[in-house]
C-alpha positions as CSV (number, residue, x, y, z in Angstrom):
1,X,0.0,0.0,0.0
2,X,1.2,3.3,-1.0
3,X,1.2,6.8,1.4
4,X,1.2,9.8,0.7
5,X,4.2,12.2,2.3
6,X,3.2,14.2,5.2
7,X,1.1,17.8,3.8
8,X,0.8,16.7,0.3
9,X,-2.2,17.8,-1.2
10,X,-4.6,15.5,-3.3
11,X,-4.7,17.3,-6.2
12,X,-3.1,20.4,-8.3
13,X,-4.3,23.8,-7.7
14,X,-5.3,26.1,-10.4
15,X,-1.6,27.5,-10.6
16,X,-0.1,24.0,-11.1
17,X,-2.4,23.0,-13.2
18,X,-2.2,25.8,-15.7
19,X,1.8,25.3,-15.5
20,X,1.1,21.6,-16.3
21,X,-1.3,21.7,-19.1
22,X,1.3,24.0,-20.8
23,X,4.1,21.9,-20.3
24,X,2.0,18.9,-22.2
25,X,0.5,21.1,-24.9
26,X,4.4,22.0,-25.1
27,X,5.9,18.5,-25.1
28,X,3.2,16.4,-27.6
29,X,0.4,18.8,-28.5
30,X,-1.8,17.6,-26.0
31,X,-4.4,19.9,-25.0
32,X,-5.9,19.4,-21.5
33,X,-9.5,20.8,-21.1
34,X,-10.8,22.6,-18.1
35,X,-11.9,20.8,-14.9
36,X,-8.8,18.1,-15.7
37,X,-6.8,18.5,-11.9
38,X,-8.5,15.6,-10.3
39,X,-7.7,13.3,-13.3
40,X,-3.9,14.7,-13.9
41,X,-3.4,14.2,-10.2
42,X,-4.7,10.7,-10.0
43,X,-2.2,9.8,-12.6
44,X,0.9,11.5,-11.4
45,X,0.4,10.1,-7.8
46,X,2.6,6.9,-8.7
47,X,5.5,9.4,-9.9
48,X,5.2,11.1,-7.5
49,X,5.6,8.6,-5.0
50,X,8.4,6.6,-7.3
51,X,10.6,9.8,-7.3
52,X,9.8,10.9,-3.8
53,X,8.7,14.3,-4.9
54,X,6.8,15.7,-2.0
55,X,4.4,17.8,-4.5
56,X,2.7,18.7,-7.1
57,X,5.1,21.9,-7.2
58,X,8.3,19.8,-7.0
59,X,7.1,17.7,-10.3
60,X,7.1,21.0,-11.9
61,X,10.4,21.7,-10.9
62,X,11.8,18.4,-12.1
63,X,9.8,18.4,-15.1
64,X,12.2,21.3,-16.2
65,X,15.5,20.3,-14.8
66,X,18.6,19.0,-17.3
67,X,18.2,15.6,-17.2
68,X,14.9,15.3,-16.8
69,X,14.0,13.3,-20.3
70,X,13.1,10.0,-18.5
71,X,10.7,11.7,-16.7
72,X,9.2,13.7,-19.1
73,X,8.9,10.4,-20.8
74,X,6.8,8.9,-17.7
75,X,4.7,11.9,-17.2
76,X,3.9,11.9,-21.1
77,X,3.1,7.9,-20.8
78,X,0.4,8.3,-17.8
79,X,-0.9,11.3,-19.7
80,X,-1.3,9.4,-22.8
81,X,-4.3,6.4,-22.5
82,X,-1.8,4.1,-25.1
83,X,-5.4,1.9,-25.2
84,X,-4.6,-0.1,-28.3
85,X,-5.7,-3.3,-29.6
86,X,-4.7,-6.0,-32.6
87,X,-7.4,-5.3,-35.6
88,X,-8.8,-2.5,-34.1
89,X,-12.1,-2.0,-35.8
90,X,-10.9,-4.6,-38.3
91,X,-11.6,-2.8,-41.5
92,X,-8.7,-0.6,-42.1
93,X,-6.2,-4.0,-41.9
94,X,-9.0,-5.9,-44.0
95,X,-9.3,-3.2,-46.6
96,X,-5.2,-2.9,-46.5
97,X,-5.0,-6.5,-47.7
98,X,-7.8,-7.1,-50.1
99,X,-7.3,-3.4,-51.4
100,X,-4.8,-1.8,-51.0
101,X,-1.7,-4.1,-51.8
102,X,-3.8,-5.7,-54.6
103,X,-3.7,-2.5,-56.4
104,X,-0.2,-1.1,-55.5
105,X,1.3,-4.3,-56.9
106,X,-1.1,-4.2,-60.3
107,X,-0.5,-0.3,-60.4
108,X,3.6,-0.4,-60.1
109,X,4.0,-4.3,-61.5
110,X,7.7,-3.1,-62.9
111,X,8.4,-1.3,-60.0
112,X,10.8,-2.8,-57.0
113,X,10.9,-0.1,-54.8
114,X,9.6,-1.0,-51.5
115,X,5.7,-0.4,-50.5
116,X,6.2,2.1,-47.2
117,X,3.6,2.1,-44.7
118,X,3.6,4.5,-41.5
119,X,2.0,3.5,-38.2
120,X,2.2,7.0,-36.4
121,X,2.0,6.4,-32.4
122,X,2.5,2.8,-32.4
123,X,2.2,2.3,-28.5
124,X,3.0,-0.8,-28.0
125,X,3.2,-2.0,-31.1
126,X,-0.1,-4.0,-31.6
127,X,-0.9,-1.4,-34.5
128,X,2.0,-1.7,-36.9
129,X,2.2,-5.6,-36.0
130,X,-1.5,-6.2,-36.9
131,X,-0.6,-4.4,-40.2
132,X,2.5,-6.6,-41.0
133,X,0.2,-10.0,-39.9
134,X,-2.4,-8.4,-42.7
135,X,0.9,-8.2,-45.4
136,X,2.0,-11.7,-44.5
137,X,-1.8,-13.2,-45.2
138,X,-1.6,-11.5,-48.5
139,X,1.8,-12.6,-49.3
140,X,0.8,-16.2,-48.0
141,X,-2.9,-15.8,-50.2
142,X,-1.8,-16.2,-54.1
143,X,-5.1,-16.0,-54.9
144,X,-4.5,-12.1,-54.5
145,X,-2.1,-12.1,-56.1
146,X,1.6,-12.0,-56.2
147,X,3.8,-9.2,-53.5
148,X,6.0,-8.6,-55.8
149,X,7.3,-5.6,-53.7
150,X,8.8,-5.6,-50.0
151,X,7.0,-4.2,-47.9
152,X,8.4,-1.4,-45.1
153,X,6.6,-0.5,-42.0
154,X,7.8,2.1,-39.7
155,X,6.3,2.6,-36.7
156,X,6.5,5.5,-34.4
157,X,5.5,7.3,-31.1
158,X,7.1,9.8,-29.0
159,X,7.4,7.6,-25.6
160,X,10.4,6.0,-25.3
161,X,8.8,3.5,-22.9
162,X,6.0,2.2,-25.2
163,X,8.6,2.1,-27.7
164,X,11.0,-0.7,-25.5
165,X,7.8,-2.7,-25.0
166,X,6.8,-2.5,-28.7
167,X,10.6,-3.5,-30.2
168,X,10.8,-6.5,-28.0
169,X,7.3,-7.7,-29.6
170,X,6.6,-9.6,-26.4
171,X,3.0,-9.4,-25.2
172,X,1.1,-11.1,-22.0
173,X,-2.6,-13.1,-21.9
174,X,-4.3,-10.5,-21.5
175,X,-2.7,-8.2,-24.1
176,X,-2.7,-10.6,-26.9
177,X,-6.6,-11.6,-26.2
178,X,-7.7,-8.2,-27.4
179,X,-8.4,-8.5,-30.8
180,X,-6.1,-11.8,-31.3
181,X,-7.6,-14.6,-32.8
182,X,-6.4,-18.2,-31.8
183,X,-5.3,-19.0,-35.6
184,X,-2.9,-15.9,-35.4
185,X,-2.0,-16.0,-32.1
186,X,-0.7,-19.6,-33.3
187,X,0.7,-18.8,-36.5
188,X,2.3,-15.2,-35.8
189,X,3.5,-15.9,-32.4
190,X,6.2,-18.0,-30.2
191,X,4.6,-18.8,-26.6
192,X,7.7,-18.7,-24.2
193,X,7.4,-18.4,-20.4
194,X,3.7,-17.3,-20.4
195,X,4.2,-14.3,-23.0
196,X,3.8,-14.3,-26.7
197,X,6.9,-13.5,-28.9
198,X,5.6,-11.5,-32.4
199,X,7.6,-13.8,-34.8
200,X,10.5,-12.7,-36.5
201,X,8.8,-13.0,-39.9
202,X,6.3,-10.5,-38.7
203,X,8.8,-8.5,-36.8
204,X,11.5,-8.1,-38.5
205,X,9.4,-6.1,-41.3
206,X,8.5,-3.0,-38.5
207,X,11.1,-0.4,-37.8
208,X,10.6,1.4,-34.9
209,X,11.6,4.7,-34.2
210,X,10.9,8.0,-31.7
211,X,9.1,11.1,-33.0
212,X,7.1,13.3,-31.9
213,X,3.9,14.5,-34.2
214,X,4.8,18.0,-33.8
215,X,8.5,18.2,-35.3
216,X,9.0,17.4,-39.2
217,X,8.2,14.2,-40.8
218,X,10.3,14.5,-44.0
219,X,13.4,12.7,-42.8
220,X,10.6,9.5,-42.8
221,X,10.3,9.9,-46.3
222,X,7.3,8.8,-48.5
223,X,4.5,6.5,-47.8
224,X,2.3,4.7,-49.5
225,X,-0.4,4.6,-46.5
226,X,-0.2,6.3,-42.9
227,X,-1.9,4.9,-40.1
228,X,-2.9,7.8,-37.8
229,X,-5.6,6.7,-35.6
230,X,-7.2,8.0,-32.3
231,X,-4.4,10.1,-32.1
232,X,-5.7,13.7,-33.3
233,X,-8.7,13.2,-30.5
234,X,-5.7,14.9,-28.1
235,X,-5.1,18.0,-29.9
236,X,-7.3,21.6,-30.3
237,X,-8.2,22.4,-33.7
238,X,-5.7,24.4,-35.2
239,X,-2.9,21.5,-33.8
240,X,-5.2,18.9,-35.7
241,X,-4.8,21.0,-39.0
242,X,-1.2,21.2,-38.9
243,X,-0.5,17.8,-39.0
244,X,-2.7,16.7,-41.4
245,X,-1.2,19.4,-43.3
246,X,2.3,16.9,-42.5
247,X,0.7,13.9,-43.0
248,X,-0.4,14.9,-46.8
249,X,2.9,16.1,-47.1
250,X,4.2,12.4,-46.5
251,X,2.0,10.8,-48.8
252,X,2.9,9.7,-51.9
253,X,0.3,11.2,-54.8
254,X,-2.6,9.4,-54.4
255,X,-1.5,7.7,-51.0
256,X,-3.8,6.6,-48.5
257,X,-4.7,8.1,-45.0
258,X,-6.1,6.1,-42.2
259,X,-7.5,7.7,-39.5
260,X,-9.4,6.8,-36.3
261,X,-13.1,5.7,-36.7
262,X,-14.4,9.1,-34.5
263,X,-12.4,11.4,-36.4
264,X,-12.5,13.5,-39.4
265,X,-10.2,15.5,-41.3
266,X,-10.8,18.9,-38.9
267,X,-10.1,21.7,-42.0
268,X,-7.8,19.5,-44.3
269,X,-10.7,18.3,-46.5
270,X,-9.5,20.2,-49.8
271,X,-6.1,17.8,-49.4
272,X,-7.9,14.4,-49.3
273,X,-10.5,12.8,-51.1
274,X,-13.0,10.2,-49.4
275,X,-12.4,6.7,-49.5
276,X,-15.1,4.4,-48.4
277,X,-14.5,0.9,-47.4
278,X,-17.8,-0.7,-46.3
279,X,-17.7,-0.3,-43.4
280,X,-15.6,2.7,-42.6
281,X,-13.7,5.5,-44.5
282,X,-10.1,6.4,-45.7
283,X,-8.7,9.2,-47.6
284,X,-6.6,9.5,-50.3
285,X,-4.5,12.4,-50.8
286,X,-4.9,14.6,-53.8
């Protein structure tokens, strides 16, 4: 059982919380609403307590100190809900296997330049390892037709800590029963000492690296299709705008934007044509 240290207070006062918000609007984009002090406190109570900070006020004060990156990293990954599943809402992977490779290997048949696929805040990596699952079970499906192409997946997020978890590809019961069936979580996955190990055929096609949605993209290069889903949901309007703004400016002509299934394209719909996939919708950038 955890205590608390003698006088500290339950929660942020207004002044903290202000100085908080701005550091995490500052940091990732993330843009706290009003009324949010009972919730940000809740989740900084374990920090806290696991770098005997006696306040709210001395988190502030380490939160701008030197060497402070780690931390920063911690407060961003309680901050951030990093709820992700395998398949979530099925249809993007679906319609990235029976659609989307089909036509960029009868589009480019003479080309042998990789197909480039972006999962933008990977988490944990169940995202951009669902995607590489769907590319194997069209490679393994002739009836599809042939991948003539290699396929490149590069996964991303901006906290270093999801990031360990998702390159090590090693997931526990209750992480690979959300949205894992038991015919994948046979095929695509080595059970060793009660976890599952992603298989290095499914693996080994994901590169994962830090970045942060606010600084540039370009040094990425070009995709053929970004996964960015329930990720915008964090940021105000204008924030939103920019990086779809990014996003198109990542895309190949005529790539393919995947976002999450609650939201919408927030001011960047003269960039972006609809896509509609029965069920769902994706965008392809014009």
């Amino acid at each position: 059982m955890t205590t608390r240290a003698a006088g500290q207070r339950d929660c942020f006062d207004q002044a903290e919380f202000d100085q908080f918000r701005q550091f995490l609007q500052d940091a990732c984009g993330i843009a706290l609403g009003d009324n949010k002090q009972y919730l940000v406190s809740s989740r900084m109570r374990r920090l806290l307590e696991e770098h005997k900070l006696a306040s709210f006020s001395a988190l502030l004060v380490a939160l701008n100190r030197p060497n402070s990156r780690r931390l920063k990293d911690q407060v961003i990954d309680a901050m951030t809900t990093n709820e992700t599943f395998w398949f979530r809402d099925i249809y993007p992977f679906e319609h990235l296997k029976n659609q989307l490779l089909p036509a960029l290997m009868v589009g480019q048949q003479k080309s042998t330049e990789p197909i480039r696929i972006w999962s933008a805040a990977c988490s944990s990596g169940q995202e951009p390892y669902s995607i590489s699952i769907a590319v194997e079970e069209y490679r393994q499906n002739r009836t599809m037709g042939v991948l003539r192409r290699p396929v490149q997946i590069v996964a991303t997020d901006l906290s270093s800590i999801v990031l360990e978890q998702a390159r090590a590809g090693s997931y526990d019961r209750a992480a690979v029963a959300r949205g894992l069936s038991e015919e994948r979580l046979t095929r695509y996955f080595d059970k060793r000492d009660d976890r599952w190990h992603v298989k290095p055929v499914i693996r080994d096609r994901v590169q994962f690296k830090a970045l942060n949605l606010l600084d540039p993209y370009m040094s990425l290069g070009r995709f053929d299709v970004v996964f960015c889903r329930n990720v915008l949901i964090y940021f105000d309007a204008e924030l939103k705008q920019r990086i779809l703004r990014k996003l198109h400016g990542v895309l190949k002509p005529g790539g393919i934007l995947c976002l999450g299934s609650s939201e919408s394209l927030a001011g960047a719909g003269n960039l972006f044509e609809m896509v509609r996939c029965e069920p769902g919708i994706m965008y392809r950038a014009i």
